[in-house]
Structures are given as structure tokens and as C-alpha cells.
N, C-alpha and C positions, 0 to 999 in steps of 0.2 A: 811223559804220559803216553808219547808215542810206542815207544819201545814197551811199554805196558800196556799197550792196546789197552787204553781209557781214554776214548776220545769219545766216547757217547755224553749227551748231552745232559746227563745227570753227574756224569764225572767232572766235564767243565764246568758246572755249575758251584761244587764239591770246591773244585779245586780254587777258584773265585770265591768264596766263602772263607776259605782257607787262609787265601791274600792277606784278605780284611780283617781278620784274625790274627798275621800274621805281623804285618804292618799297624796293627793295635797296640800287640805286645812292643814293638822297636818303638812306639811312641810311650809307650810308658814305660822304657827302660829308662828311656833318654830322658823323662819327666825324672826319673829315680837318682837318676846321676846328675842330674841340674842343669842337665843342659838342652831342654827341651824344643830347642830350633832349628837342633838339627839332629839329623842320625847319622854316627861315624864308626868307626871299626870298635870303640870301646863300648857303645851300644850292641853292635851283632854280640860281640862275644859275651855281655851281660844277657843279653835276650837267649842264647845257644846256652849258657850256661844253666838259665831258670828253668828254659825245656827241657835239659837233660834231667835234673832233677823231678818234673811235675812228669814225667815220660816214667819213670822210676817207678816212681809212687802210686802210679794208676796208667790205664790204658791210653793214654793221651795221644792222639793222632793229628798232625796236621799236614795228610800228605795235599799234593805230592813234594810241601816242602821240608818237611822230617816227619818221615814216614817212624810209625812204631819199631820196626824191626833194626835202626839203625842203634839206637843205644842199647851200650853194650852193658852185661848187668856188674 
């Protein structure tokens, strides 16, 4: 965020919204895989995999922890 000079306080804010957004989704991977007690690397990559598709499909943005521009078409 820093190298992007987005440290204004609606960025931070942004970017905390994004979290909890972010850590929703790894909780309902890991509900999807059955193992909902914990979150482990077969969750990230279930969670990376669903964004890369719903990022596809529509403008979906959750930076600054996967920003639009990174999936490739």
C-alpha cells in the first residue's frame, strides 16, 4: 500500500474491509472442504482458485490483497 501511496485513510479503511472479505471467503472454503477449524494451504488454493474465476467473470476487486489487474485473461 505503501509503494502505492494508498495510506489515506479511506484506503486503510478499504483495505480492512477487504480482510474481512478476505478471511470470509478462507472460512468458507474450508467449511466447503470439511474442514472448517482450520485454514491450511488446500484452503488458500481453493479460495485463489474461486477468485481467479469470480475475477474473470466480473470486475471483482479485493485489493490490496488481489488486486483486478493480476489475473491473467
Amino acid at each position: 500500500m505503501i509503494r502505492q501511496n494508498r495510506v489515506e485513510p479511506q484506503d486503510v479503511m478499504l483495505a480492512h474491509t477487504n480482510l474481512i472479505k478476505l478471511i470470509r471467503l478462507l472460512k468458507q472454503e474450508a467449511f466447503y472442504l470439511g474442514h472448517p477449524l482450520r485454514l491450511d494451504n488446500n484452503t488458500l488454493r481453493a479460495t485463489k482458485k474461486r477468485l481467479r474465476l469470480r475475477a474473470s467473470a466480473t470486475a471483482f476487486e479485493l485489493w490490496p490483497f488481489w488486486p483486478h489487474n493480476f489475473v491473467a485473461p
